[in-house]
PDB file of N, CA, C and O in Angstrom:
ATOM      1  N   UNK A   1      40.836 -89.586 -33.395  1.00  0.00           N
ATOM      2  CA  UNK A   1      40.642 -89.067 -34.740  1.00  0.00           C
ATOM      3  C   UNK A   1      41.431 -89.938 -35.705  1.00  0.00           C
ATOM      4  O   UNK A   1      42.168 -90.727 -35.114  1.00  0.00           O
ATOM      5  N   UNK A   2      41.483 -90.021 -37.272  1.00  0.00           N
ATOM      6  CA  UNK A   2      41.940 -90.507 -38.312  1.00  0.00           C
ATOM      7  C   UNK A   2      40.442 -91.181 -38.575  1.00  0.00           C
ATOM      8  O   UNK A   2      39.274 -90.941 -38.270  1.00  0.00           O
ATOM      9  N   UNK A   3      41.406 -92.454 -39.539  1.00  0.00           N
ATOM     10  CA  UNK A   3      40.663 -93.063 -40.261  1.00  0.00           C
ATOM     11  C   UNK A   3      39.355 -92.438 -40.874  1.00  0.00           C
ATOM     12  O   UNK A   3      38.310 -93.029 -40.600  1.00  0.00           O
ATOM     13  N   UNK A   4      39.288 -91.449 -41.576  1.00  0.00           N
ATOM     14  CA  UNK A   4      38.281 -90.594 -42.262  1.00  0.00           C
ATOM     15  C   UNK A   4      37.241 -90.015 -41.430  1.00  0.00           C
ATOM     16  O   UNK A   4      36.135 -90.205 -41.937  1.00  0.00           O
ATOM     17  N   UNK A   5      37.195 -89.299 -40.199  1.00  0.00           N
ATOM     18  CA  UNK A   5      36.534 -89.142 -39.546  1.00  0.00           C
ATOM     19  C   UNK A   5      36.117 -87.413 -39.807  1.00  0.00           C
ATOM     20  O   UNK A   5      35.216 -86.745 -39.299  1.00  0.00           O
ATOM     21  N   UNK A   6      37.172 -87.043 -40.804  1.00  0.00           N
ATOM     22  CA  UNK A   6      37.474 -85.219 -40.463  1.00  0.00           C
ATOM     23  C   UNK A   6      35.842 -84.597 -40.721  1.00  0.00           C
ATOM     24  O   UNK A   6      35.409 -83.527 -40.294  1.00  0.00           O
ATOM     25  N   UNK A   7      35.267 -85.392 -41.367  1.00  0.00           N
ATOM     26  CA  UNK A   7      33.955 -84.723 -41.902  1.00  0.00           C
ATOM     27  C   UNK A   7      33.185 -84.821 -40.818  1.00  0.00           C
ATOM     28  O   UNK A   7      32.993 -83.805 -40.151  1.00  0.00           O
ATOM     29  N   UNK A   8      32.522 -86.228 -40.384  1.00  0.00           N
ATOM     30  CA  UNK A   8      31.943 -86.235 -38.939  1.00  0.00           C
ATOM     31  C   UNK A   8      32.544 -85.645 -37.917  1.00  0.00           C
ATOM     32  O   UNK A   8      31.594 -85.536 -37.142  1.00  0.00           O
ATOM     33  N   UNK A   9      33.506 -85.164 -37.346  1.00  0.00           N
ATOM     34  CA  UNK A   9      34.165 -84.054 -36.714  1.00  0.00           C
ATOM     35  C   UNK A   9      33.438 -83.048 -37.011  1.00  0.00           C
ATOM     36  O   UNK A   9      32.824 -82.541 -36.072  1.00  0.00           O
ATOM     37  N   UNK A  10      33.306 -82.562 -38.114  1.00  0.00           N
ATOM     38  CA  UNK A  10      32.810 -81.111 -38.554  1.00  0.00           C
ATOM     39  C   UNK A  10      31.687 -80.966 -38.333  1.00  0.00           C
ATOM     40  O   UNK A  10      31.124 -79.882 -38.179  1.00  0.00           O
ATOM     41  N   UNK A  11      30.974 -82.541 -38.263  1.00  0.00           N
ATOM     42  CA  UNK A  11      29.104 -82.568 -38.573  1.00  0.00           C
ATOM     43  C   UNK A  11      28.757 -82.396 -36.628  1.00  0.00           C
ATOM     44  O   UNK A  11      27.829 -81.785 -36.098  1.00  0.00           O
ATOM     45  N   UNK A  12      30.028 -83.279 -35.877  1.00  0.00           N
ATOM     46  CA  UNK A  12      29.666 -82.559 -34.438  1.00  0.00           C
ATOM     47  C   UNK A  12      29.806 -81.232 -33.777  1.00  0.00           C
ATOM     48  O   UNK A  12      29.045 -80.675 -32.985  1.00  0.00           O
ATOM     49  N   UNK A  13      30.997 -80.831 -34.299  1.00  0.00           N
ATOM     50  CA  UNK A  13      31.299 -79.204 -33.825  1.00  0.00           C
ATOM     51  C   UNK A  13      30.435 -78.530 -34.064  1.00  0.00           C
ATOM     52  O   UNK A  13      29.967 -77.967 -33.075  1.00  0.00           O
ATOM     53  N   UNK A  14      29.769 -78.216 -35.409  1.00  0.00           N
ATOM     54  CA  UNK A  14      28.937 -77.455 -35.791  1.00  0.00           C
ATOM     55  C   UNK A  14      27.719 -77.474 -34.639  1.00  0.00           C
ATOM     56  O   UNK A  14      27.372 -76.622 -33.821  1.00  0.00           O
ATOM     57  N   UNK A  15      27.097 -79.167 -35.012  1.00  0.00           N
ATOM     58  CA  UNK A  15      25.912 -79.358 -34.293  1.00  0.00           C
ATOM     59  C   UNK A  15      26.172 -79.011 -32.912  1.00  0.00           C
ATOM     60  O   UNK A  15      25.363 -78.148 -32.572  1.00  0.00           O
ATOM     61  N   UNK A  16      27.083 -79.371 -31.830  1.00  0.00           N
ATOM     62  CA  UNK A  16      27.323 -79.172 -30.894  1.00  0.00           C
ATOM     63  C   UNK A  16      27.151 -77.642 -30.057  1.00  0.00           C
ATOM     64  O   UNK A  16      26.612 -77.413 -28.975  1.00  0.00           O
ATOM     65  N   UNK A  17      27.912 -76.612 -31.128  1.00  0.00           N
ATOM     66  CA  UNK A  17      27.904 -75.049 -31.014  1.00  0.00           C
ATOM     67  C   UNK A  17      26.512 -74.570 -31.154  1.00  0.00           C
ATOM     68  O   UNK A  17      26.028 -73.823 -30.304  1.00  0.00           O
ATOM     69  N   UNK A  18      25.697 -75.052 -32.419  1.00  0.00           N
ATOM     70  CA  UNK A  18      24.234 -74.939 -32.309  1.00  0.00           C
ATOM     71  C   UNK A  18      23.515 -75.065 -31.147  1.00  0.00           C
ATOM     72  O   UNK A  18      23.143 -74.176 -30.382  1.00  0.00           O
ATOM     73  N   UNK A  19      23.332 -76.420 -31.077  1.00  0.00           N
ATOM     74  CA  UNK A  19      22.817 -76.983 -30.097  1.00  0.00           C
ATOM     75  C   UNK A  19      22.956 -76.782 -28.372  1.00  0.00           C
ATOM     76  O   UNK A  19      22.008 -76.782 -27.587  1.00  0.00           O
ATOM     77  N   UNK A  20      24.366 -76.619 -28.038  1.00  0.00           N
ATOM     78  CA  UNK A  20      24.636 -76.536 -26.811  1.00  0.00           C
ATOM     79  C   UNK A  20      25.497 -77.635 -26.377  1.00  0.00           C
ATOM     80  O   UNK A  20      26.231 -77.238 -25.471  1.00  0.00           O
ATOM     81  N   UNK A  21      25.705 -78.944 -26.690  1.00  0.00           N
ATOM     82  CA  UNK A  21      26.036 -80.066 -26.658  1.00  0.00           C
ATOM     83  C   UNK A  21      27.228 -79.816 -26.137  1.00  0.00           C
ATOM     84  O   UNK A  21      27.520 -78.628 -25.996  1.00  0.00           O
ATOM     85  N   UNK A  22      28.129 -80.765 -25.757  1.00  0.00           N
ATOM     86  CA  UNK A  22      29.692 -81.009 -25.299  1.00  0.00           C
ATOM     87  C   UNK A  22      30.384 -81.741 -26.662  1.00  0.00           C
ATOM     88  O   UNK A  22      29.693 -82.349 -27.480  1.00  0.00           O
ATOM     89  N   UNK A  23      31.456 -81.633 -26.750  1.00  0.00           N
ATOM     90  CA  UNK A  23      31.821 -82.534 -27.684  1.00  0.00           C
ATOM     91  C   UNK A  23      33.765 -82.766 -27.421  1.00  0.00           C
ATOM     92  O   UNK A  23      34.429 -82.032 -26.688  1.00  0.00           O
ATOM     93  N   UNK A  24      34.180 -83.632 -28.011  1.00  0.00           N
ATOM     94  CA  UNK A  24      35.381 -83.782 -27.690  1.00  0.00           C
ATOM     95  C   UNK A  24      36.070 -84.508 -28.479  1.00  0.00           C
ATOM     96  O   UNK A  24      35.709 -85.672 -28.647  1.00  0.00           O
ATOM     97  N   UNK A  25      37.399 -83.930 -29.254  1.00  0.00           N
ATOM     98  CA  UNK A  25      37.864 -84.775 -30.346  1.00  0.00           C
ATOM     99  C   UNK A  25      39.261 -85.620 -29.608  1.00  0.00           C
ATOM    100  O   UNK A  25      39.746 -84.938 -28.705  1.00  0.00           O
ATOM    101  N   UNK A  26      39.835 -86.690 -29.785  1.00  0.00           N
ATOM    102  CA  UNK A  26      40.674 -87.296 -28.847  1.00  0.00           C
ATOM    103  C   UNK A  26      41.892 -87.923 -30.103  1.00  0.00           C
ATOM    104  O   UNK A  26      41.706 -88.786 -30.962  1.00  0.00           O
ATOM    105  N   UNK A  27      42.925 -87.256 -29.856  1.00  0.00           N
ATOM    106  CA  UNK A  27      43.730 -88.276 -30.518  1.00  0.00           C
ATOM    107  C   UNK A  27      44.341 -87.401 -31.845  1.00  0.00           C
ATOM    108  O   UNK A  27      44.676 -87.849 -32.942  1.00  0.00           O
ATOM    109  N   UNK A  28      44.362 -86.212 -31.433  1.00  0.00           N
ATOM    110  CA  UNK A  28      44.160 -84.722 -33.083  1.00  0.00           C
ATOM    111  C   UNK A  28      45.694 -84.855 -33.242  1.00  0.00           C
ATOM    112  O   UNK A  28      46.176 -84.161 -34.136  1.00  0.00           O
ATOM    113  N   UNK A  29      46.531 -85.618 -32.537  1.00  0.00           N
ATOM    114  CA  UNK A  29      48.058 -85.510 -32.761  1.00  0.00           C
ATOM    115  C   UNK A  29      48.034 -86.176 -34.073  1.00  0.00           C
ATOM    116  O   UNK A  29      48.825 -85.756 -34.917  1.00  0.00           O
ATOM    117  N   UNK A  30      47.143 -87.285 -34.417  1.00  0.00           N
ATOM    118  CA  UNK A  30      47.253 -87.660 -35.663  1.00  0.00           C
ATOM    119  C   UNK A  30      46.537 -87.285 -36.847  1.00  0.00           C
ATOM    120  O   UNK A  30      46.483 -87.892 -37.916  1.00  0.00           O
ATOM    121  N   UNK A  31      46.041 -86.297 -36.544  1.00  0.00           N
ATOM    122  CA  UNK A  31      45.447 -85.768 -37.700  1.00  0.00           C
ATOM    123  C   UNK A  31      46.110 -83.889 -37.886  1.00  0.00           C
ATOM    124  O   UNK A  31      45.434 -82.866 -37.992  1.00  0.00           O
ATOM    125  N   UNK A  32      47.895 -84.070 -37.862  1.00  0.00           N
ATOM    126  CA  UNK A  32      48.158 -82.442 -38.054  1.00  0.00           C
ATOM    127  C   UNK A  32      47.383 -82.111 -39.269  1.00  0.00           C
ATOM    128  O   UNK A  32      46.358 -81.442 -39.145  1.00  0.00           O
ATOM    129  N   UNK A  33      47.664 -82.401 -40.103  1.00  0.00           N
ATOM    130  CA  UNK A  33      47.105 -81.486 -41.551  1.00  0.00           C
ATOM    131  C   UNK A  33      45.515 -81.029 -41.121  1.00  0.00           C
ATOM    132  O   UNK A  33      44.977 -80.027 -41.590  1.00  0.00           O
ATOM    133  N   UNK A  34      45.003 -81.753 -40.350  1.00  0.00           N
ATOM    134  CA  UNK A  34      43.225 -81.567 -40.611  1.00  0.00           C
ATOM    135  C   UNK A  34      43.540 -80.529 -39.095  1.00  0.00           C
ATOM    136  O   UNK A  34      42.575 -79.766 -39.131  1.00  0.00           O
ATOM    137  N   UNK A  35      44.094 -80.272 -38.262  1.00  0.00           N
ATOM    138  CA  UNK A  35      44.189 -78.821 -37.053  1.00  0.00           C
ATOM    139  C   UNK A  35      43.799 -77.837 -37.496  1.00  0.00           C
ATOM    140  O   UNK A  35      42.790 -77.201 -37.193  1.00  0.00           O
ATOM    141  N   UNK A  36      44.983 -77.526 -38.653  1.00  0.00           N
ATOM    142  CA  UNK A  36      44.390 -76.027 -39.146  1.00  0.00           C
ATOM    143  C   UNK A  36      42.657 -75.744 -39.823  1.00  0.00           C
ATOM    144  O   UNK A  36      41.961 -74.807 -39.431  1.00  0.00           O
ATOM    145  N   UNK A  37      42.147 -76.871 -40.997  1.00  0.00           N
ATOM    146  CA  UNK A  37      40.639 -76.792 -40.745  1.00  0.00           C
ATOM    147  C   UNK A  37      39.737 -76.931 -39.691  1.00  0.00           C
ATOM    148  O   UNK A  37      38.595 -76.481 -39.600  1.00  0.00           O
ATOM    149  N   UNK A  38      40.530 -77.762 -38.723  1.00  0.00           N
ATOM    150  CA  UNK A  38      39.395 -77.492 -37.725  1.00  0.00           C
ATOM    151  C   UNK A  38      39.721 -76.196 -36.912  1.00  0.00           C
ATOM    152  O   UNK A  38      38.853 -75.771 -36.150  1.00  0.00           O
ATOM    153  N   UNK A  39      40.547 -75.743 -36.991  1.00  0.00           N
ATOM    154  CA  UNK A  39      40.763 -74.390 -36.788  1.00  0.00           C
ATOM    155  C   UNK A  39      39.994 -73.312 -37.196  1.00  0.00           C
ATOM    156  O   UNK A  39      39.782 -72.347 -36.462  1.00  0.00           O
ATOM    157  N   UNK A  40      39.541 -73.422 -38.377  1.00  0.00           N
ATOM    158  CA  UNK A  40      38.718 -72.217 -38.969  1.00  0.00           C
ATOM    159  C   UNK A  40      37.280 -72.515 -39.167  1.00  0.00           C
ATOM    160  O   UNK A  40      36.304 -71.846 -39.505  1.00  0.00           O
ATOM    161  N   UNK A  41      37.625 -74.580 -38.620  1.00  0.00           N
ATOM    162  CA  UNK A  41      35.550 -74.615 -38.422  1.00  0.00           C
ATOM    163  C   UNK A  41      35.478 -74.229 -37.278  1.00  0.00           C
ATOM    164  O   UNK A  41      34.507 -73.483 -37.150  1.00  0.00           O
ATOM    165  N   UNK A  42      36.179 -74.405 -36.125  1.00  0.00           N
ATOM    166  CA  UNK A  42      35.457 -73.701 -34.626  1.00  0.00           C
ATOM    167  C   UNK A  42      35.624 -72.336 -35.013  1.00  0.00           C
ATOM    168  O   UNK A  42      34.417 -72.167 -34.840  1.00  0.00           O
ATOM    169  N   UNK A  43      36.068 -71.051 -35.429  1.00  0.00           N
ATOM    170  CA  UNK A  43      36.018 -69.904 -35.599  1.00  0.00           C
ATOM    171  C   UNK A  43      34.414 -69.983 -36.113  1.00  0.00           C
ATOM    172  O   UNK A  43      33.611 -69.303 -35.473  1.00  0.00           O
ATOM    173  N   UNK A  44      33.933 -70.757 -37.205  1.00  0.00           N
ATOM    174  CA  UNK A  44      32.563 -70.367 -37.611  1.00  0.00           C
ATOM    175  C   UNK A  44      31.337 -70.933 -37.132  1.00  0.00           C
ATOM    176  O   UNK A  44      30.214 -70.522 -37.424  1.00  0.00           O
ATOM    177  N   UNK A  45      31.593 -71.837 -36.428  1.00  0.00           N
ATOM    178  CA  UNK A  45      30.684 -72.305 -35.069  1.00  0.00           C
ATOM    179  C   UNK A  45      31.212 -71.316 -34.029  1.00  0.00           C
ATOM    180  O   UNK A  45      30.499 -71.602 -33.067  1.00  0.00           O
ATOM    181  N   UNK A  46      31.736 -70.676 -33.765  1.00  0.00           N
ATOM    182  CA  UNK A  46      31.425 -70.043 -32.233  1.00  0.00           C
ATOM    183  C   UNK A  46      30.864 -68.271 -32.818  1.00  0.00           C
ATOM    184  O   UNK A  46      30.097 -67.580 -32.146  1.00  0.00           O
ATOM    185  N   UNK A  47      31.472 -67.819 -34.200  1.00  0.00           N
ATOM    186  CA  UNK A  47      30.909 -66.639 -35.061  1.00  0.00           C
ATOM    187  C   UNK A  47      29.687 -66.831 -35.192  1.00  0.00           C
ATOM    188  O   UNK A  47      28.969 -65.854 -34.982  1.00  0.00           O
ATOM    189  N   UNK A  48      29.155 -67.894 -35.505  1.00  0.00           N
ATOM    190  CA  UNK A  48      28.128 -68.104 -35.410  1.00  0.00           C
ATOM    191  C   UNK A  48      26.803 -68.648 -34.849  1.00  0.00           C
ATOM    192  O   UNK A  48      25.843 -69.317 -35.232  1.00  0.00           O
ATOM    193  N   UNK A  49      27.349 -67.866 -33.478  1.00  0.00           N
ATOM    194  CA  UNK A  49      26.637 -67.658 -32.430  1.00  0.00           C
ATOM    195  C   UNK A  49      26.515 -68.810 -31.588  1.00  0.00           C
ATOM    196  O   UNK A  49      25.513 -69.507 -31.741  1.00  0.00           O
ATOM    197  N   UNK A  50      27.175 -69.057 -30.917  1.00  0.00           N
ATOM    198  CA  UNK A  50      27.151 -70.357 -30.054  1.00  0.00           C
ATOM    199  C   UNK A  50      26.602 -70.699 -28.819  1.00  0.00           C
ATOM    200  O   UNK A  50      26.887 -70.403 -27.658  1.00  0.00           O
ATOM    201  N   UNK A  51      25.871 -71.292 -29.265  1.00  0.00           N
ATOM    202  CA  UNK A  51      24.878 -71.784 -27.858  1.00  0.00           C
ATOM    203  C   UNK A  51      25.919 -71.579 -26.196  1.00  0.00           C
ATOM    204  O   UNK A  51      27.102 -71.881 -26.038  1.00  0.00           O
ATOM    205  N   UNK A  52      24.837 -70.902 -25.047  1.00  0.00           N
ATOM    206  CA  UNK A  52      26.434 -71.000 -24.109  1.00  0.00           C
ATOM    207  C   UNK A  52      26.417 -72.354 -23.554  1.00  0.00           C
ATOM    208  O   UNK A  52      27.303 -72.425 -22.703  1.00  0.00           O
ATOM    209  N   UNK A  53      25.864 -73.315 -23.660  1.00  0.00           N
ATOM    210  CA  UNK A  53      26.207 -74.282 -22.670  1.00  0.00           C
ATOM    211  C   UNK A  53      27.412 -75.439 -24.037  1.00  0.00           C
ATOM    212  O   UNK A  53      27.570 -76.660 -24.017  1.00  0.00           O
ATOM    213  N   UNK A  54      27.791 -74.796 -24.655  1.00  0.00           N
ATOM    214  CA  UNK A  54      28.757 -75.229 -25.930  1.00  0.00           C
ATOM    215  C   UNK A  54      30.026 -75.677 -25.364  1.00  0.00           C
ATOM    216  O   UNK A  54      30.411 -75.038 -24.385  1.00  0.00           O
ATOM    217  N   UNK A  55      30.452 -76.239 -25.601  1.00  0.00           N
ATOM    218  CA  UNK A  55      31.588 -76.950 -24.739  1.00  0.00           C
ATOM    219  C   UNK A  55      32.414 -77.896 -25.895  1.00  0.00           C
ATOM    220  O   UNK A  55      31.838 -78.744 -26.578  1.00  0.00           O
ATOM    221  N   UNK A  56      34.047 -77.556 -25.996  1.00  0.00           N
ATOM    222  CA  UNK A  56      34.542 -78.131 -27.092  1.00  0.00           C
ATOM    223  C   UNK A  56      35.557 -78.890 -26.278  1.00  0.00           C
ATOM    224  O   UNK A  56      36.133 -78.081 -25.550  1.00  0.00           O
ATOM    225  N   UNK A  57      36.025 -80.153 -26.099  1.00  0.00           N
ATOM    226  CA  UNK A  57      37.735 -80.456 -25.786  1.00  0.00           C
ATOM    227  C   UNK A  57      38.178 -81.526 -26.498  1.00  0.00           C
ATOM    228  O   UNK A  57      37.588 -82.493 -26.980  1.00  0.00           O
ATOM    229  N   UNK A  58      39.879 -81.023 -26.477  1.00  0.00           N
ATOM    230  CA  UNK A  58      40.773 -81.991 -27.922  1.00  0.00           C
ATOM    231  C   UNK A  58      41.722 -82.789 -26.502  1.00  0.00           C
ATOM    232  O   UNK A  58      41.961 -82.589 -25.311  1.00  0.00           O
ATOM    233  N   UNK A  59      41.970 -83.614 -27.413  1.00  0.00           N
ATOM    234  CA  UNK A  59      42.825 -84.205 -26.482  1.00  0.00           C
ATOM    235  C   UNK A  59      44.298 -84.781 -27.515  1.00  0.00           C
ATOM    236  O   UNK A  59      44.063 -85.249 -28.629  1.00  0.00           O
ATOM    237  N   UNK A  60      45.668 -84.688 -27.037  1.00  0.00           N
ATOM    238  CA  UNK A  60      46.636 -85.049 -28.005  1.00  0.00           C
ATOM    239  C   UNK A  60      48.060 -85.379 -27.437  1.00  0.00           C
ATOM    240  O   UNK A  60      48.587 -84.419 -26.874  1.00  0.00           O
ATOM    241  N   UNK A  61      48.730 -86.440 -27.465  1.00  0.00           N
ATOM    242  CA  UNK A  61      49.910 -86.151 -27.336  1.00  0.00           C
ATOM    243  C   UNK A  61      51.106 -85.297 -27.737  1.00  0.00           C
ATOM    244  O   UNK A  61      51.546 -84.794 -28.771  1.00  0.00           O
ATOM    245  N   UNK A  62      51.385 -85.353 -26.626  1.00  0.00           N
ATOM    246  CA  UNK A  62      52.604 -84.149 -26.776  1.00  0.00           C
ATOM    247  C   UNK A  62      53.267 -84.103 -28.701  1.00  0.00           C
ATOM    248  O   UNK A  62      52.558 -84.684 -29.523  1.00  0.00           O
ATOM    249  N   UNK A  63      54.242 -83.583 -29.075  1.00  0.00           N
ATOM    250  CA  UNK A  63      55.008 -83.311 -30.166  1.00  0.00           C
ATOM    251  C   UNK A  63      56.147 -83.933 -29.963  1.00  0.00           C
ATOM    252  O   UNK A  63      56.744 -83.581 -28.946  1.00  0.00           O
ATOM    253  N   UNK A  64      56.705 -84.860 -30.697  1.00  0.00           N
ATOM    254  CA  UNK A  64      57.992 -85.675 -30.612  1.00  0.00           C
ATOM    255  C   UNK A  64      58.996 -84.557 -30.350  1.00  0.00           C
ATOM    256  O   UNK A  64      59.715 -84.870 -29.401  1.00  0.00           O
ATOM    257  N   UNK A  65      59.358 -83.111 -30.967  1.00  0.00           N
ATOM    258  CA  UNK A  65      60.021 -82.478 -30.691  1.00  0.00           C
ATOM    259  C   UNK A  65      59.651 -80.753 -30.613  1.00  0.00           C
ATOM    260  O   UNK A  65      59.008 -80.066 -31.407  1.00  0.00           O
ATOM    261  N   UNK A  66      60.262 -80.417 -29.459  1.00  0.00           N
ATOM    262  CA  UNK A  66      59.728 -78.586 -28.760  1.00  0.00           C
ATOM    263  C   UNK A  66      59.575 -78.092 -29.677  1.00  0.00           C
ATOM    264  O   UNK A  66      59.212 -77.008 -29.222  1.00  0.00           O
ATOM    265  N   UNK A  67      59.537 -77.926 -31.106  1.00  0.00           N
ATOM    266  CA  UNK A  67      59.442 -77.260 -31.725  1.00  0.00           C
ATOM    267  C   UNK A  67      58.374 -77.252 -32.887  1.00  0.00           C
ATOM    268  O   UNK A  67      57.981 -76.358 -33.636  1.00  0.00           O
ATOM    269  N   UNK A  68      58.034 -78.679 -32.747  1.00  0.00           N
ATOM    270  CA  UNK A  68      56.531 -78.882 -33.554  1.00  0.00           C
ATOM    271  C   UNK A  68      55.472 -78.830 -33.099  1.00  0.00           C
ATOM    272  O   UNK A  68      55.187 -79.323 -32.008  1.00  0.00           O
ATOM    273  N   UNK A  69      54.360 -77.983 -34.138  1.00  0.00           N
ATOM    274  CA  UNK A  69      53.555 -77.236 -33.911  1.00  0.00           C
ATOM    275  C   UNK A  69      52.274 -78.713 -34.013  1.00  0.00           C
ATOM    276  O   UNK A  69      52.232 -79.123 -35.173  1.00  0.00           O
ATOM    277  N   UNK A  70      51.645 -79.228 -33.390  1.00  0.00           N
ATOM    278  CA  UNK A  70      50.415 -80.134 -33.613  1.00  0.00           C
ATOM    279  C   UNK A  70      48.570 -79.477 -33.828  1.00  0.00           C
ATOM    280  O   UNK A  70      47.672 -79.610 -34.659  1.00  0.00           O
ATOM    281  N   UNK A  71      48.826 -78.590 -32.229  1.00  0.00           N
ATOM    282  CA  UNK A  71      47.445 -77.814 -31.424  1.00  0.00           C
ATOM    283  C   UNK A  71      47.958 -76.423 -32.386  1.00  0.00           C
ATOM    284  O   UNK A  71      49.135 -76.066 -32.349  1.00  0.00           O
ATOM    285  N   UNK A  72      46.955 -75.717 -33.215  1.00  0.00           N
ATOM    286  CA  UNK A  72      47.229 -74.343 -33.326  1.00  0.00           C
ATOM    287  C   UNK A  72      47.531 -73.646 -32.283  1.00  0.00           C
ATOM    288  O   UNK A  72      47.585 -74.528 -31.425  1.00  0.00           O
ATOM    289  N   UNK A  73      47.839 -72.366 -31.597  1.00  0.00           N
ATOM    290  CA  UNK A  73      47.732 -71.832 -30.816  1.00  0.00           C
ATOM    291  C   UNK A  73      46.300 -71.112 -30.376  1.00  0.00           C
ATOM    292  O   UNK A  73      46.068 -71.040 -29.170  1.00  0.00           O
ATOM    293  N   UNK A  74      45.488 -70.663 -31.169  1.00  0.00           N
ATOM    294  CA  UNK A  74      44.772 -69.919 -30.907  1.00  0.00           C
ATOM    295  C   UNK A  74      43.109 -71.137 -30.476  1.00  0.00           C
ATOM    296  O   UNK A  74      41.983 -70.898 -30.038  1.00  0.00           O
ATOM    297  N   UNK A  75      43.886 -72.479 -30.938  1.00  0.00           N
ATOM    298  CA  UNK A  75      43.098 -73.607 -30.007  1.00  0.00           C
ATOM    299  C   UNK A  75      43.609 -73.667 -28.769  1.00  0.00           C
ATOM    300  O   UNK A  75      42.759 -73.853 -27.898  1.00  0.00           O
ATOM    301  N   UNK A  76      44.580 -73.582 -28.448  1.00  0.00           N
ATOM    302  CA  UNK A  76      45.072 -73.966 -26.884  1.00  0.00           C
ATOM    303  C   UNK A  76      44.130 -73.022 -26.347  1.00  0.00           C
ATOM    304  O   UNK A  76      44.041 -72.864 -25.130  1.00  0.00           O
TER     305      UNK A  76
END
């Protein structure tokens, strides 16, 4: 993820949840600020009715320190 991607992110999740598709974002450690929106776009792709063969995975390095938050929780 980065380099202006947050929108095409959004244009796969969506389509993906529709559709049925797999999809997988890699690298979300660098995009903290954009977690929490994609946080509340998978809430409205899967609210809105999600295909079952729908399949989402993030991938991220760890947090420089135990106490920073990168992955929402309610993504883990």
């Amino acid at each position: 993820m980065g380099q202006g991607q947050e929108e095409n992110a959004n244009l796969v999740l969506h389509k993906s949840a529709k559709e049925g598709h797999w999809c997988m974002f890699q690298n979300v450690h660098l995009m903290i600020s954009w977690m929490k929106k994609f946080e509340r776009q998978f809430e409205l792709a899967v609210e809105g009715g999600a295909h079952p063969e729908f399949r989402c995975f993030i991938s991220a390095e760890p947090p420089p320190l135990p106490d920073m938050e990168i992955v929402p929780e309610s993504i883990m």
